[in-house]
C-alpha positions in Angstrom: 3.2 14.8 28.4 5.4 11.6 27.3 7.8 11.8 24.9 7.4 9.9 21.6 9.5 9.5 18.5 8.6 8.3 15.4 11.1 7.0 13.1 10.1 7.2 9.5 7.9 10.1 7.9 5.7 7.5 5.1 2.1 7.4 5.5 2.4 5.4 8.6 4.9 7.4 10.4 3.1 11.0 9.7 -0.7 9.3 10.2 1.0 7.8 13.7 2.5 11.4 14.9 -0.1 13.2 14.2 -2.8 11.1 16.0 -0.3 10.8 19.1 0.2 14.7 18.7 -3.2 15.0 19.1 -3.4 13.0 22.1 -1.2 15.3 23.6 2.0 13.1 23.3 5.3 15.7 22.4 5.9 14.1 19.0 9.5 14.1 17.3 9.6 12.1 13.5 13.3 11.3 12.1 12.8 11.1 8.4 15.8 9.7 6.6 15.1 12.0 3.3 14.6 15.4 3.4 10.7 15.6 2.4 7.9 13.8 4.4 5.5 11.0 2.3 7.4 7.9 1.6 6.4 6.4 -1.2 4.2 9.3 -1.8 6.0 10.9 -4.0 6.6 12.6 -7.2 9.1 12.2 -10.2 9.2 15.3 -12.0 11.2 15.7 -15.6 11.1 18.5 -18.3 7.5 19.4 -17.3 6.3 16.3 -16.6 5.1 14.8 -13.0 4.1 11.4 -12.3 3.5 9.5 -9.0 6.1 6.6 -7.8 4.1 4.7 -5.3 0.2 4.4 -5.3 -2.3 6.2 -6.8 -5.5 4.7 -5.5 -6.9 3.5 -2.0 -9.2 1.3 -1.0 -11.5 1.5 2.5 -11.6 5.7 2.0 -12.9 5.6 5.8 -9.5 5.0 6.9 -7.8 8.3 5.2 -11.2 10.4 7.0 -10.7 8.8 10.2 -6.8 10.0 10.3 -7.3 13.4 9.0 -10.5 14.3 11.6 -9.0 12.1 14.8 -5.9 14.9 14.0 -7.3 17.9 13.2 -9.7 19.2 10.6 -11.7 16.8 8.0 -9.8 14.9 4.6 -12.3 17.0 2.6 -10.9 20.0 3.6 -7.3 19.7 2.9 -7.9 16.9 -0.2 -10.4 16.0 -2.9 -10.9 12.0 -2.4 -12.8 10.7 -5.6 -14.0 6.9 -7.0 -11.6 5.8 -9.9 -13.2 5.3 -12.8 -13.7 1.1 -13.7 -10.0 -0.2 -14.4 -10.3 -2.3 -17.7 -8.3 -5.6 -17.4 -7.1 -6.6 -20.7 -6.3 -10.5 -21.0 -4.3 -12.1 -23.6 -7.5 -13.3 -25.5 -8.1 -10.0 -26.1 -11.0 -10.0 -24.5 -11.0 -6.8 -21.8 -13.3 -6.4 -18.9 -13.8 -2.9 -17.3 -14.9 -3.8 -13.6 -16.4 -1.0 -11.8 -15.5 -0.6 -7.7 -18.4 0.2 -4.6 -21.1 -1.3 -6.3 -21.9 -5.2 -6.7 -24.9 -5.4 -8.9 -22.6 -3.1 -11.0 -19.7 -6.0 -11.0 -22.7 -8.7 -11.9 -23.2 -6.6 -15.3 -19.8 -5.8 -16.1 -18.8 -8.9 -15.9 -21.9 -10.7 -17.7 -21.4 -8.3 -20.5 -17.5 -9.0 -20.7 -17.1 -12.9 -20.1 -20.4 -14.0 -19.8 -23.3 -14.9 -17.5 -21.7 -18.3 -15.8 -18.3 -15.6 -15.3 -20.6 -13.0 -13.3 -22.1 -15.6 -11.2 -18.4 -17.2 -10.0 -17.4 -14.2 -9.4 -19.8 -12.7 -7.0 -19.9 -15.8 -5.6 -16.5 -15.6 -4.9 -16.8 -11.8 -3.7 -19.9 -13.3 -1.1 -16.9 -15.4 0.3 -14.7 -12.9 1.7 -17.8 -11.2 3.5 -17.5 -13.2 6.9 -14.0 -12.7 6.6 -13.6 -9.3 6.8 -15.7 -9.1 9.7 -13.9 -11.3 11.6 -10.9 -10.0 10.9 -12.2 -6.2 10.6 -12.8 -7.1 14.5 -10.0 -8.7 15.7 -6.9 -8.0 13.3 -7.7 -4.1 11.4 -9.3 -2.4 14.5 -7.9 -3.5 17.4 -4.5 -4.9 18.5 -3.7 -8.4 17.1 -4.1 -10.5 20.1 -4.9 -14.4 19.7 -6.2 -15.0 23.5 -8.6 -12.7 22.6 -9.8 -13.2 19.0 -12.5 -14.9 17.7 -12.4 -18.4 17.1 -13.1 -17.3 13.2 -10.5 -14.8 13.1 -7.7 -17.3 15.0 -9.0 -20.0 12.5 -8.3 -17.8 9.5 -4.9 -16.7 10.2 -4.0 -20.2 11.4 -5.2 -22.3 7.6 -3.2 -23.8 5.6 -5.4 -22.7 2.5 -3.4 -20.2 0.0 -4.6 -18.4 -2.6 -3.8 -20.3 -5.2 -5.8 -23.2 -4.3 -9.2 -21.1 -3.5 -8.7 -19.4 -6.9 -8.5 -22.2 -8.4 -11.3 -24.1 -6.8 -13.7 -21.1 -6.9 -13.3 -19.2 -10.6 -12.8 -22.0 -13.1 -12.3 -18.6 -15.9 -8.6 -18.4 -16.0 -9.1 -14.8 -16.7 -11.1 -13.6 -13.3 -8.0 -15.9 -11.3 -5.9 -13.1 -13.5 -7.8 -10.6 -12.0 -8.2 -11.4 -8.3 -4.6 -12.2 -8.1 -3.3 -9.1 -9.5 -3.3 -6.7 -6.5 -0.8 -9.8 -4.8 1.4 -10.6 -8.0 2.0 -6.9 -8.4 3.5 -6.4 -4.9 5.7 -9.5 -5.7 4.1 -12.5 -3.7 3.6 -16.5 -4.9 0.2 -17.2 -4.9 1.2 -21.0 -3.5 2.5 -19.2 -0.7 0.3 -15.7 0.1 -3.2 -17.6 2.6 -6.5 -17.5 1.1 -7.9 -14.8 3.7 -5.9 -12.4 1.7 -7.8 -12.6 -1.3 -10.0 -10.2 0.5 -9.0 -6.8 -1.2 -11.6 -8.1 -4.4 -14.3 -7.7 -1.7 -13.1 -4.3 -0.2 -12.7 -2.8 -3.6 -16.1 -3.8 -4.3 -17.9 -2.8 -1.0 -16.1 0.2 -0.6 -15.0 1.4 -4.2 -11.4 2.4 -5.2 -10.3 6.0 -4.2 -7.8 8.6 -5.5 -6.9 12.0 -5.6 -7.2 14.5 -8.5 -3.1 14.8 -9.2 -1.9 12.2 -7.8 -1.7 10.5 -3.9 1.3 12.4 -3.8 -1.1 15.9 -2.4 -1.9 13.4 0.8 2.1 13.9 2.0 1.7 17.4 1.5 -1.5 17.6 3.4 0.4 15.1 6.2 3.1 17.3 6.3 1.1 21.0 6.9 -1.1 18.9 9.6 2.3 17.7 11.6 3.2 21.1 11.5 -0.4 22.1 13.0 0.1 19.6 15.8 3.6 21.0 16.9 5.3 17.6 15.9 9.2 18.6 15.5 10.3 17.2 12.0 14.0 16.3 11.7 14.4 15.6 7.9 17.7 14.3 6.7 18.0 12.3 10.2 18.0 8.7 9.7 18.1 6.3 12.6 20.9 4.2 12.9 20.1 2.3 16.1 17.8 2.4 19.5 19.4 2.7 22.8 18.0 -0.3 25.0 18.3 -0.2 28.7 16.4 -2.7 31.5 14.5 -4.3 28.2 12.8 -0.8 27.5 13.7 1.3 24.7 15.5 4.7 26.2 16.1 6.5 22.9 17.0 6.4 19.3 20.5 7.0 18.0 21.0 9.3 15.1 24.1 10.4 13.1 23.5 13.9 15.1 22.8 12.4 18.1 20.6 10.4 20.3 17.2 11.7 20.9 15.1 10.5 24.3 12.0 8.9 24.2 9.5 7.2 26.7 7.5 5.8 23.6 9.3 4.5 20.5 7.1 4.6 17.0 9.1 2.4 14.5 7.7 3.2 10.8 10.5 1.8 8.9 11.5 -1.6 8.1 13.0 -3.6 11.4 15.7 -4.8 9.3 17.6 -1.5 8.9 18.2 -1.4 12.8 20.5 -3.9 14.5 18.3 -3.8 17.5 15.2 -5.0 16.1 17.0 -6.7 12.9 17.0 -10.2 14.5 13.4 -10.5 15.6 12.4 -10.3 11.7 15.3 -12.3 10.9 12.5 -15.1 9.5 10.9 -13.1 6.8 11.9 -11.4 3.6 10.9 -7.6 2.1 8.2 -7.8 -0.7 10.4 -5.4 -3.4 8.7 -2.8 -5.9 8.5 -3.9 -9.7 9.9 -1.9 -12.0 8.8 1.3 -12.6 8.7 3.2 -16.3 7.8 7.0 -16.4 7.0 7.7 -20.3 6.6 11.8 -21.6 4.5 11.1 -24.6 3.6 13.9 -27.0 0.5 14.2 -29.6 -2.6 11.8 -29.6 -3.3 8.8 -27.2 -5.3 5.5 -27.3 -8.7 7.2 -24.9 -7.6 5.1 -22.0 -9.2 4.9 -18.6 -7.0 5.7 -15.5 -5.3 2.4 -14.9 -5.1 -0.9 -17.4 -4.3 -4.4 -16.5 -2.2 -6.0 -18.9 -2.2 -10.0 -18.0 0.6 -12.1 -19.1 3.4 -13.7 -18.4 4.7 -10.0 -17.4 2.1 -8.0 -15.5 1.5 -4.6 -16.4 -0.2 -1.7 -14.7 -0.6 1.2 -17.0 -1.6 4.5 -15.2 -2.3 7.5 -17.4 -2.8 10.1 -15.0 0.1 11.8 -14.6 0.9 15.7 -15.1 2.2 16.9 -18.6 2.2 20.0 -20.6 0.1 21.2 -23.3 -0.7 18.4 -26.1 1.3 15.5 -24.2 0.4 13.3 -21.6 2.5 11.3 -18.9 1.9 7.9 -18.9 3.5 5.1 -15.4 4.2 1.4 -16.2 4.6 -0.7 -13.3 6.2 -4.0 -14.4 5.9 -7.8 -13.1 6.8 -10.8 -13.9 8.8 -12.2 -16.9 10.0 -9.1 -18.4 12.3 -9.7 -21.2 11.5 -7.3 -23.9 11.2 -3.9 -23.5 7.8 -2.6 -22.1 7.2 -0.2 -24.7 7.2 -3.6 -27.3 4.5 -5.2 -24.9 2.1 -2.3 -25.0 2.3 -2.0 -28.9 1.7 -5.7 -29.1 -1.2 -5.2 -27.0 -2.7 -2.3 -29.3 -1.3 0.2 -27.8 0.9 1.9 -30.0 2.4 5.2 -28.4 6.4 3.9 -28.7 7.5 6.4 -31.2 5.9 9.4 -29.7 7.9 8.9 -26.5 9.4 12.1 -25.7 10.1 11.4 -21.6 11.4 7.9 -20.4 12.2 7.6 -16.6 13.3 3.8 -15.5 13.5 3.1 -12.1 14.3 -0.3 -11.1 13.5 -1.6 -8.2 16.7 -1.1 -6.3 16.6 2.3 -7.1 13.1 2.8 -5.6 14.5 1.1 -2.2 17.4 3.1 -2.1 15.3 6.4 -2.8 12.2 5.4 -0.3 14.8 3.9 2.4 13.0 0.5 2.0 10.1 -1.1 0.5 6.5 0.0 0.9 5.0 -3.2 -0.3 6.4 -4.5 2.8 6.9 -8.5 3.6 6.6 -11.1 1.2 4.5 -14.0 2.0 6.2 -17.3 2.6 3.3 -19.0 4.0 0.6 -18.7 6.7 3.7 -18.6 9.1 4.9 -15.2 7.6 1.8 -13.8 9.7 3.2 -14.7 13.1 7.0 -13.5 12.2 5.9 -10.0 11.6 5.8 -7.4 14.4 3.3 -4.6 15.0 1.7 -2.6 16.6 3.6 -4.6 19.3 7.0 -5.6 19.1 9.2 -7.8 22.5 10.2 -4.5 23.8 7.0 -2.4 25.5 7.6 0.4 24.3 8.2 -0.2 21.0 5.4 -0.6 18.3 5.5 -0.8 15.0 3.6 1.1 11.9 3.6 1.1 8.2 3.7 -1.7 5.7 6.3 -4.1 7.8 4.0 -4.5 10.3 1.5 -7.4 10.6 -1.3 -5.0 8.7 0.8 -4.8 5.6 0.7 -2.8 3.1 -1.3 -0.6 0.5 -3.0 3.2 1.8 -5.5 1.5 4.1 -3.5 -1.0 5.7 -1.0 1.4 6.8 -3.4 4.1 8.0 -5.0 1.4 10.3 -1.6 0.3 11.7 -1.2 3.8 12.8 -4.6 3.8 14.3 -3.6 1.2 16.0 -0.1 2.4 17.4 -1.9 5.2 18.7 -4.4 2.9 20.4 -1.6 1.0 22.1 0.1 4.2 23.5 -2.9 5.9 24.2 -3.8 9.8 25.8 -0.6 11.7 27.4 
């Protein structure tokens, strides 16, 4: 039985020890904060609960695959479920509610919101990313990265000079469908002009595979993580954060601790490289993608009728989520703020018709500082600088052997689905006990 440790309890370190627990590996996770999840987690004030990280996945084969390769089916400990359309609302006023899973259903909804010429860019654009993901679902998502053995299309991808910004522009002459391919980049922090073209890809994973959540929040996925490591016999040492690794003959031996060191034959890193002097100066070269700012709102009496999440385009970008948990005749509303944010969110929502400012009972700000500090590091983990920001990251291997790396710093990134497949992939690497 070889001996692994995990550093980091996020989705990527739990969905990484409990596949390798299940592989028969004896599995020890150092978690920094005192609860399991990450980013998966709760802020709860004077009755009300909302969710801090994400609330949706895409690619819901992912979060199945984890929870049946380590014990019994998703189904069984969590109710997945398609989100409703989210409405984008541009500064036109126009709005377009675009559905997820279905294309013919993305034809209509757009037709109907920006016209017929609109629809037909757009699933045109959609088409593009179809030969893409193959390649890449191949050689990048399922199986260690590995160039001498890639395709010629999947080592051509990762290797153009094409951004974003260019194919957006040459492909959806409607400024307002750019607005809404580029969101899911611009929200985790990245410049168009420098994030490549392949990763405009997520508009053709939400629409083959839908957009997933959980009824109360993503948050019940670390609870489920954290009964199913206990299920596996993985030993959890909460409030343990690792300082350093202990490095001997070019192997890592164990990982130091303010309690101690603790042994290992197999090292799992789930945390940013940076906060670890050892593996600090191979990611020297790139740069943490940092949260936006985060805005909690209590709001008591009557509401706009609102879908689950709204896309306010602008100079600031705004994701409004309204699913939160609140008592009796109030509601809990999260902001998620981007971009040029001068005035005060609150002002920007009642400007765009949305006028809930002076029933605000609740107001939690978290900036994005404060989020890094709480989480121990970012989850939207590195920021594109260019194609070359692909090559800099680590993961699932790293120069030492026996060190791999999981979570959104690795070369998989981040978001629910990228994360769970880096673990998939760490436990790949290392293998049966």
């Amino acid at each position: 039985m070889g001996r692994v440790v995990v550093v980091g309890g996020g989705l990527g370190g739990a969905a990484s020890a409990a596949r390798l627990a299940k592989l028969g590996h004896q599995v020890t996770l150092l978690e920094a904060r005192p609860v399991i999840g990450g980013a998966l987690d709760r802020c709860e004030q004077d009755g009300f609960t909302w969710e801090n990280g994400p609330t949706h996945t895409l690619v819901p084969a992912v979060l199945r695959d984890l929870f049946r390769k380590s014990g019994r089916a998703l189904e069984r400990e969590v109710e997945l479920v398609p989100l409703p359309p989210r409405r984008h609302r541009f500064e036109d006023d126009t709005e377009l509610d675009l559905p997820g899973g279905s294309r013919a259903a993305q034809l209509e909804a757009v037709d109907a919101a920006l016209g017929e010429r609109a629809a037909a860019a757009w699933v045109a654009f959609v088409d593009d990313y179809v030969p893409v993901w193959e390649a890449l679902r191949k050689d990048l998502y399922e199986r260690p990265w590995s160039p001498a053995h890639a395709s010629r299309e999947a080592r051509s991808l990762l290797s153009s000079r094409a951004t974003l910004d260019k194919h957006l522009r040459r492909s959806l002459t409607d400024e307002r469908l750019r607005a809404v391919a580029a969101a899911p980049l611009l929200i985790e922090g990245h410049e168009l002009r420098n994030v490549p073209a392949w990763q405009g890809m997520s508009a053709y994973l939400e629409q083959e595979f839908g957009v997933w959540t959980v009824p109360g929040g993503l948050s019940q996925l670390a609870d489920a993580l954290t009964s199913r490591l206990a299920t596996r016999g993985v030993t959890v040492l909460t409030d343990s954060p690792a300082t350093d690794l202990v490095v001997e003959s070019g192997r890592i031996r164990a990982v130091r601790t303010p309690q101690g060191t603790v042994d290992a034959d197999e090292v799992v890193l789930a945390i940013d490289p940076r906060r670890l002097p050892t593996t600090a100066p191979a990611v020297e070269r790139t740069m943490p993608a940092l949260p936006p700012v985060v805005t909690h709102l209590g709001i008591a009496g009557d509401v706009p009728d609102l879908p689950p999440e709204v896309v306010l385009h602008g100079d600031a970008l705004i994701v409004l989520r309204t699913g939160g948990q609140a008592p009796p005749g109030s509601h809990a509303w999260t902001l998620l703020s981007r971009g040029r944010t001068g005035e005060d969110v609150l002002n920007t929502l009642w400007r765009a018709g949305i006028r809930v400012r002076d029933q605000v009972e609740v107001r939690v700000d978290l900036t994005p500082r404060e989020l890094v500090e709480r989480w121990h590091g970012s989850p939207y983990g590195v920021l594109w600088q260019g194609r070359a920001s692909f090559e800099r990251r680590l993961g699932p291997d790293t120069p030492w052997p026996n060190l791999h790396l999981a979570g959104a710093h690795s070369r998989l990134g981040a978001g629910i689905a990228a994360v769970g497949l880096s673990a998939a992939l760490v436990a790949q690497r290392i293998g049966p006990a």
